[in-house]
C-alpha positions, 0 to 999 in steps of 0.5 A, a space after each residue: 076239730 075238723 071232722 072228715 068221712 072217708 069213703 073206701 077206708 078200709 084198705 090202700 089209699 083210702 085207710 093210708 088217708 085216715 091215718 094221716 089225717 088223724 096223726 094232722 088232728 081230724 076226726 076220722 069217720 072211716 066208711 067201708 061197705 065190708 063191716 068187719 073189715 071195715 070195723 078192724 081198719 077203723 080199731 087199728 087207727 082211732 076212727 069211727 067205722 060207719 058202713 056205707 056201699 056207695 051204690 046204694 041209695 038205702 046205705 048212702 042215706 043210712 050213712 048219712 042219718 048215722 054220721 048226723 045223729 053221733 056228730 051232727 056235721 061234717 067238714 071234708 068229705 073224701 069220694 075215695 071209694 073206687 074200682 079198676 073194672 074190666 080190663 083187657 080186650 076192648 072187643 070184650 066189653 059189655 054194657 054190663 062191664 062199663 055200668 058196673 065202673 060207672 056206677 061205683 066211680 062216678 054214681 057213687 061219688 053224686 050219691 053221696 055227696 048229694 046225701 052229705 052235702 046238708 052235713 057239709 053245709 053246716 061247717 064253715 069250711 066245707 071241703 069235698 075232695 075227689 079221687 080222680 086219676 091220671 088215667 082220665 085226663 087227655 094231656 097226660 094219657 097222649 103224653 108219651 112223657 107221661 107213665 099214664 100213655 102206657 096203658 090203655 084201661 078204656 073203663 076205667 079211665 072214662 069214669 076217671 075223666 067224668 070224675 074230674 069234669 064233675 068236680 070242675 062243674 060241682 066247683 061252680 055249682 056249690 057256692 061256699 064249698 070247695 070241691 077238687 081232684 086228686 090224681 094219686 098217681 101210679 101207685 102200688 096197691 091192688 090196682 096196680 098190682 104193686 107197681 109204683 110208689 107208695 101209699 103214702 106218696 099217692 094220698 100226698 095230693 088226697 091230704 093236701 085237698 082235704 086241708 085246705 084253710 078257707 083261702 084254699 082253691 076249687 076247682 083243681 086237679 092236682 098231684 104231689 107235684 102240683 096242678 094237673 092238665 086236664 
């Protein structure tokens, strides 16, 4: 049995992804900062709701010692925990604004896998998959083909792109563990206002990683089509 923790589980892609690993046969261990939120997501499909507010090192630790004491292991590990940040005029942006994005999307994703990583080592096939975007890669966002050029979320997309370079060099780091990216694409959730395809269009990248067989890569940043340019 193949035991996955999700951050940001409670609603969008990260909820659409521990259902459709469940339905695969996983274990689901759904993490979500709000309790009762994240309570009633984790009843409704089966999972095991463990709080975690991945900007605190208390909660992530805390996470971390409750997933060890009921399963003792883990073998995926989903950063899909995020948020949007400021958007608008990029004269308004404050220090304040770009940390605040910085410390949910990349912060967030280095403290817990730094906390799960113990978890991860003990499973034969150790498995961290990381929500990246479109939105941080260079290639997609000058390609005036691409839907990612139309948009210019300067925040956002930076802590997208650091999300991205840090599964590349986690790759090589981590012997034994693979490590990549997945781009959901522009999909209709609260960040998108509902624009885009479906939620279970955008976690086809986000489940294809997070079911990788032994053979399966690292160090890749893919979409439901395939290999991404960075």
């Amino acid at each position: 049995m193949t035991t996955t923790f999700i951050t940001g589980a409670n609603k969008s892609l990260g909820f659409e992804t521990a259902r459709r690993l469940i339905e695969a046969g996983h274990t689901v261990l759904l993490g979500a900062r709000h309790r009762e939120r994240g309570r009633a997501a984790a009843e409704s499909l089966g999972a095991r709701f463990v709080q975690i507010d991945v900007t605190d090192d208390a909660s992530v630790q805390a996470a971390a010692a409750d997933v060890a004491a009921h399963e003792g292991t883990i073998d995926v590990l989903v950063n899909n925990a995020g948020i949007l940040g400021k958007a608008g005029p990029v004269e308004e942006y404050t220090a304040a604004d770009v940390h605040a994005v910085l410390a949910v999307n990349v912060v967030g994703i280095v403290r817990v896998t730094h906390a799960f990583l113990p978890l991860l080592r003990t499973s034969p096939n150790p498995v961290i998959v990381n929500v990246s975007s479109g939105m941080g890669s260079f290639g997609m966002t000058q390609d005036p083909a691409r839907i990612e050029s139309q948009y210019a979320l300067p925040l956002y997309s930076a802590s997208k792109a650091a999300v991205t370079m840090l599964t590349t060099q986690y790759a090589k780091e981590l012997k034994g563990v693979k490590v990549n990216a997945a781009d959901p694409g522009q999909t209709a959730t609260d960040f998108t206002g509902g624009l885009g395809h479906s939620v279970a269009d955008g976690t086809e990248a986000i489940v294809a990683l997070a079911t990788i067989g032994p053979d399966g890569p690292t160090g890749q940043f893919i979409d439901r089509s395939g290999n991404l340019p960075w």
